[in-house]
SEDRENDO-214613 format. One line per 5 residues: number of its first residue (from 1); their letters; for each residue y negated, z negated, x negated of C-alpha. Coordinates in steps of 0.05 Angstrom, whole numbers. Layout:
BEGIN
NUM> a> Y Z X  ... .
***
This chain:
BEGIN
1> xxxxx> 1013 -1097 1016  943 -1108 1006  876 -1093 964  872 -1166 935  878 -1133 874 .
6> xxxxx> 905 -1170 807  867 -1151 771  797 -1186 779  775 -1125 815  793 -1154 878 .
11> xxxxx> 736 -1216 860  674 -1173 864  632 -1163 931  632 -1104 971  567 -1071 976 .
16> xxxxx> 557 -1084 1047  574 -1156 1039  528 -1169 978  460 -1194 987  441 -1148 931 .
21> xxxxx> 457 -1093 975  430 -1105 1043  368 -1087 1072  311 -1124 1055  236 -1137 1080 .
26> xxxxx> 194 -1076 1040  132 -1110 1008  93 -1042 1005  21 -1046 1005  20 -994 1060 .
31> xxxxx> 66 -975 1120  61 -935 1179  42 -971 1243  98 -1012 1281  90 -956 1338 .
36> xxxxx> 111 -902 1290  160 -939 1253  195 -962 1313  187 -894 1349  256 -864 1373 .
41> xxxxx> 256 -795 1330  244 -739 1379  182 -764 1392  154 -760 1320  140 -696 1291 .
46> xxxxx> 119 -679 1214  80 -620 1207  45 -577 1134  -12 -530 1129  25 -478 1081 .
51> xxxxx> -48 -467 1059  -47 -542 1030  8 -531 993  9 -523 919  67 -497 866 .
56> xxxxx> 72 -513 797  124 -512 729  162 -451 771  222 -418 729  281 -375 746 .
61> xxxxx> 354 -391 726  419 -363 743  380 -329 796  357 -390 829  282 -402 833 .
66> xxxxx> 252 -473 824  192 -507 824  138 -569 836  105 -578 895  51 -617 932 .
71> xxxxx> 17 -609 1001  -2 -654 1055  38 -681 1117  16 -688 1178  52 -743 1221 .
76> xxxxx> 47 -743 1296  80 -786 1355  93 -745 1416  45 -692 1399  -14 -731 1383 .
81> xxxxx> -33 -733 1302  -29 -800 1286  -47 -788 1202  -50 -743 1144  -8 -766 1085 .
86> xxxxx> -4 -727 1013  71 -711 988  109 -693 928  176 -660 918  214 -605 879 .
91> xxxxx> 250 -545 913  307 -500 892  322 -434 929  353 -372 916  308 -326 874 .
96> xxxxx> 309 -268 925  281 -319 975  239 -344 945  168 -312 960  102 -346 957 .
101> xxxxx> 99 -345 1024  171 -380 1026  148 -432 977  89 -452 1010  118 -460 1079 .
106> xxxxx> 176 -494 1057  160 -572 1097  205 -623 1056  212 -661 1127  236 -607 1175 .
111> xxxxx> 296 -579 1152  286 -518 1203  234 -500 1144  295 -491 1093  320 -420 1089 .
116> xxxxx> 400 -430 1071  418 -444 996  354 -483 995  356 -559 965  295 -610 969 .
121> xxxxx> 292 -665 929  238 -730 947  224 -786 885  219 -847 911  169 -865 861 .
126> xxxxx> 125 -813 893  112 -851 954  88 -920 921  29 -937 956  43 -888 1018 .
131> xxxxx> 64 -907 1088  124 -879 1063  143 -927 1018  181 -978 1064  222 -932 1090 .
136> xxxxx> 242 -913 1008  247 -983 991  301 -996 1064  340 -932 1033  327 -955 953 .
141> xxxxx> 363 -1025 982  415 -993 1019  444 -957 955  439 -1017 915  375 -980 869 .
146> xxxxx> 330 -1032 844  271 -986 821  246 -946 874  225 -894 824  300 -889 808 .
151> xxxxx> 317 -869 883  326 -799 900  333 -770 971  367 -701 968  358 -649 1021 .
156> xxxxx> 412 -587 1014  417 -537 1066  485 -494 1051  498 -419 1062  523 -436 1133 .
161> xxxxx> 461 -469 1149  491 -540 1156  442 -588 1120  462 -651 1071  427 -708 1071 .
166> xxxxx> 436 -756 1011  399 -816 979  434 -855 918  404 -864 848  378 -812 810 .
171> xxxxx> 425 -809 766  481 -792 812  447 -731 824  415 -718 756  486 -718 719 .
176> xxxxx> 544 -724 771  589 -692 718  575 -750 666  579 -811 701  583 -800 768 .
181> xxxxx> 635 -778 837  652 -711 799  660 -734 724  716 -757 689  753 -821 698 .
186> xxxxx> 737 -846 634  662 -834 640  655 -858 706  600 -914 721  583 -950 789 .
191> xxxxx> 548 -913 840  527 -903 914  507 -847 956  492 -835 1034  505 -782 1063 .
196> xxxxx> 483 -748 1130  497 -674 1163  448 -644 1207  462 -573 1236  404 -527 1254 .
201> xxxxx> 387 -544 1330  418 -613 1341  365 -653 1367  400 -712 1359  418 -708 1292 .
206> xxxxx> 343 -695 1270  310 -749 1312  354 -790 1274  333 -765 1214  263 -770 1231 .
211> xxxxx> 272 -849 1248  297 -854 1176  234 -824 1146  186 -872 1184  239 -941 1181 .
216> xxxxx> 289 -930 1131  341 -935 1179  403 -893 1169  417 -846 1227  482 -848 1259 .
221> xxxxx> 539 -816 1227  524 -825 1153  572 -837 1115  562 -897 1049  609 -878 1001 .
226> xxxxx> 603 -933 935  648 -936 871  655 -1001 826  685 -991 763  742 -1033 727 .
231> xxxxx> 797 -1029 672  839 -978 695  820 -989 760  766 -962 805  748 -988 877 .
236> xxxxx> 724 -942 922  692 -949 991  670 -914 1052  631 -936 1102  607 -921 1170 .
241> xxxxx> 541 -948 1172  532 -949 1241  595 -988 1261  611 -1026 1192  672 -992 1188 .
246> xxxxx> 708 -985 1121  761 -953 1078  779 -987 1020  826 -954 960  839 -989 892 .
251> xxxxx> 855 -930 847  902 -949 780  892 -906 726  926 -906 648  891 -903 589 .
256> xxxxx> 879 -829 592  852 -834 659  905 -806 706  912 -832 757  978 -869 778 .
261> xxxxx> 966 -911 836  934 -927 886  931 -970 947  890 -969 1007  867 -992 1070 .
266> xxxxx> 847 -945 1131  808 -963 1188  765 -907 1212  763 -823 1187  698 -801 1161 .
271> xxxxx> 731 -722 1177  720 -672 1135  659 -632 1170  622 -613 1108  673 -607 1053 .
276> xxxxx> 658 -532 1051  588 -553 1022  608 -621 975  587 -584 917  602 -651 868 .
281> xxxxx> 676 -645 897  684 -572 895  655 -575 817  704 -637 816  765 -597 841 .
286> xxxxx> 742 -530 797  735 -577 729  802 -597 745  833 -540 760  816 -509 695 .
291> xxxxx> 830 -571 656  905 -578 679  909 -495 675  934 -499 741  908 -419 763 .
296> xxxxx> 980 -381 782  1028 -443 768  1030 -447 849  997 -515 843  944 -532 884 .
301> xxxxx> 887 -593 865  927 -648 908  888 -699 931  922 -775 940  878 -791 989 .
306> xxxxx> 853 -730 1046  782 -710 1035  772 -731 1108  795 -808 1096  756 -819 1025 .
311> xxxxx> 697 -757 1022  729 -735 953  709 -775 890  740 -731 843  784 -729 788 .
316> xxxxx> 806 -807 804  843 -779 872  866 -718 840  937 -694 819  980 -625 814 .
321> xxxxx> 1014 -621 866  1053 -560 890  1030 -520 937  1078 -518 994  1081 -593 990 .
326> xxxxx> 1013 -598 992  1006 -555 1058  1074 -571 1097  1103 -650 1086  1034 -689 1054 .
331> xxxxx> 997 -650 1107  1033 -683 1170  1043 -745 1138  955 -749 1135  960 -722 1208 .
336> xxxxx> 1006 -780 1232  949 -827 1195  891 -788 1234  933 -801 1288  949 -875 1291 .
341> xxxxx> 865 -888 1265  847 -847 1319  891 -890 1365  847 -945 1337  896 -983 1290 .
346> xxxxx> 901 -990 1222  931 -963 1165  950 -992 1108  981 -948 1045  1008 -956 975 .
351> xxxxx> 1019 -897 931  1049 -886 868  1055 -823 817  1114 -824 780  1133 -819 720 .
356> xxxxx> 1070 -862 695  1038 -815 628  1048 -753 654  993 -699 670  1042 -669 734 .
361> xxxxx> 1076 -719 768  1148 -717 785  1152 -759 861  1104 -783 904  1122 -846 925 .
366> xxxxx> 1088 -865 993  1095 -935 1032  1047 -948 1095  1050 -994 1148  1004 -996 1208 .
371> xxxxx> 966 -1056 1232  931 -1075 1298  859 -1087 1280  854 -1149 1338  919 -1183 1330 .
376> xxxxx> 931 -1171 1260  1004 -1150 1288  1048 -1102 1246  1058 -1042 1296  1099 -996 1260 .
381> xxxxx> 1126 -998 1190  1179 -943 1175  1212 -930 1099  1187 -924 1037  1182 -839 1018 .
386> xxxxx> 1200 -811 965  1176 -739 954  1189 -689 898  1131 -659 878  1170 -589 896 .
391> xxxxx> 1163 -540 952  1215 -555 1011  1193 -622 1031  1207 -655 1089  1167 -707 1135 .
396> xxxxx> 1185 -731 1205  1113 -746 1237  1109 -797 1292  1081 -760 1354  1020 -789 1391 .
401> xxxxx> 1051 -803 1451  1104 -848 1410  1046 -882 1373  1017 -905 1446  1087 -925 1467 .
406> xxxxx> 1090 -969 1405  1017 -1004 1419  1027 -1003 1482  1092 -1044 1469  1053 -1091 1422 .
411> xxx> 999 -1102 1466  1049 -1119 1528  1084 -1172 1483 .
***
């Protein structure tokens, strides 16, 4: 079993592997000095004069307050101002937060400067002509956005105070629900989005975060995730950008845009440290929840696919799924995967809803077989499983000290 899909879908170019895609030289009439660019991130600092700062077009809905902003930036390389660069961006925070005071201090660049429930989003058409704009054209390139005025780079700090980092087209942030990871199958189109997580006080995290404001370059841990749209089929990546790694699932849908299918392959596990504040998957899993009336049947949103192996996209990895099944049998068979990927191998998985045309499936029909990523070696491929989408199911995970046994084994041979 593999993703050379028959489709055609199997013909087009990963992201990552497209020259379309990758990084490119930015042409931009100005850029910040090679010694800044190239400075390691805790040793560049970004710093506002709240007195600089100006508001504008401020309004108040659902109790959030929002609003324009400019002030001026000033960039410095271990503690030394190196220049003073105007900025532009819009702000969202909760209306009971959001003082003048609040609104003026708020520093688009240090996300210390974000009180919780606060979201700051950069144009990447403001920062033409800027130092700036190299970095926005590196992170325009990496999400496949031609225009640089049609890049966005989102910063969204939750209640918890754990902060989201996102670039990706405007559009998948303008109108998610229409055409992009939380809209309907029907209506979805081909996107891309980063994604980063800082937490308040991890040094690391924001040097690296830093380094991407001066270069471009993605920090560490952030997560691509890209979509490319077919008949009845959509192809879905995620990417470590720092290693390469990549899952890949091929997602078969009918003509009403359930899904029925879907196959996969697993080599690394994003995790799922931040689904608590994915708000496109938890308006994903709410829209669907309503839609299939599933409130006090004892179904839960099943997902085909664990958050933690594919970072959501929506209503394409969706089904109804009852709850105990959900939470006893499909939850150690995703532990055994988390298991053998931690173990390094891979995975690779074909699932099938059945009966096709139905809103609620009947089975879950799940065949996986596990891989050595050096050798190409099978290492372990058990039965095909059949579950009934009904509570009482039954899985017999592999423990981890079998799954060593059983590379060890293979890698004796």
């Amino acid at each position: 079993m593999t993703l050379e899909a028959n489709s055609g879908i199997g013909a087009w170019s990963s992201p990552w592997n497209n020259s379309a895609w990758q990084s490119t030289a930015a042409q931009a009439a100005d850029r910040f000095d090679p010694a800044i660019a190239d400075a390691e991130g805790d040793r560049l600092g970004f710093d506002i004069d709240a007195t600089a700062t100006r508001t504008s077009d401020e309004r108040t809905r659902n109790r959030r307050s929002e609003w324009s902003a400019s002030t001026e930036v000033s960039v410095s390389m271990d503690g030394q101002p190196v220049t003073t660069l105007p900025v532009a961006f819009q702000a969202s925070m909760a209306a009971a937060d959001a003082t003048p005071l609040a609104m003026r201090s708020l520093n688009p660049f240090e996300p210390a400067t974000l009180p919780n429930n606060t979201t700051v989003t950069l144009h990447g058409g403001d920062f033409v002509g800027t130092p700036f704009e190299a970095a926005f054209r590196e992170l325009a390139s990496a999400n496949g956005v031609a225009d640089l005025a049609d890049l966005q780079v989102v910063i969204a700090k939750d209640r918890e105070g754990l902060t989201r980092v996102m670039s990706g087209a405007a559009e998948v942030f303008n109108a998610p629900k229409q055409h992009g990871p939380s809209s309907a199958v029907l209506d979805r189109q081909d996107f891309s989005i980063h994604t980063t997580l800082l937490r308040d006080g991890d040094a690391g995290q924001l040097a690296g975060f830093r380094e991407m404001l001066v270069s471009g370059r993605l920090p560490d841990g952030t997560v691509g995730v890209h979509e490319l749209t077919g008949v009845n089929e959509i192809l879905g990546m995620v990417v470590d950008t720092a290693s390469g790694e990549a899952n890949e699932v091929l997602w078969s849908y009918d003509d009403e845009g359930r899904p029925v299918a879907a196959e996969a392959t697993l080599t690394w596990e994003p995790g799922s440290r931040g689904r608590d504040s994915d708000k496109v998957e938890a308006d994903a899993q709410s829209t669907f929840r309503k839609d299939r009336e599933l409130v006090g049947t004892g179904d839960h949103v099943g997902h085909i696919f664990a958050y933690r192996f594919v970072n959501g996209h929506g209503a394409i990895n969706m089904f109804p799924q009852d709850g105990n099944f959900n939470t006893s049998a499909y939850v150690k068979l995703e532990n055994e995967w988390s298991d053998w990927l931690s173990a390094g191998m891979d995975i690779q998985v074909s699932i099938r809803l059945l009966p096709e045309g139905v809103d609620r499936p009947d089975q879950v029909v799940v065949d996986y077989e596990v891989v050595h990523p050096d050798s190409g070696e099978l290492i372990y491929d058990p039965r095909v499983t059949i579950f009934d989408n009904e509570a009482g199911q039954v899985f017999d995970r592999v423990s981890r000290s079998k799954i060593a046994d059983l590379i060890a084994s293979a890698e004796a041979d």
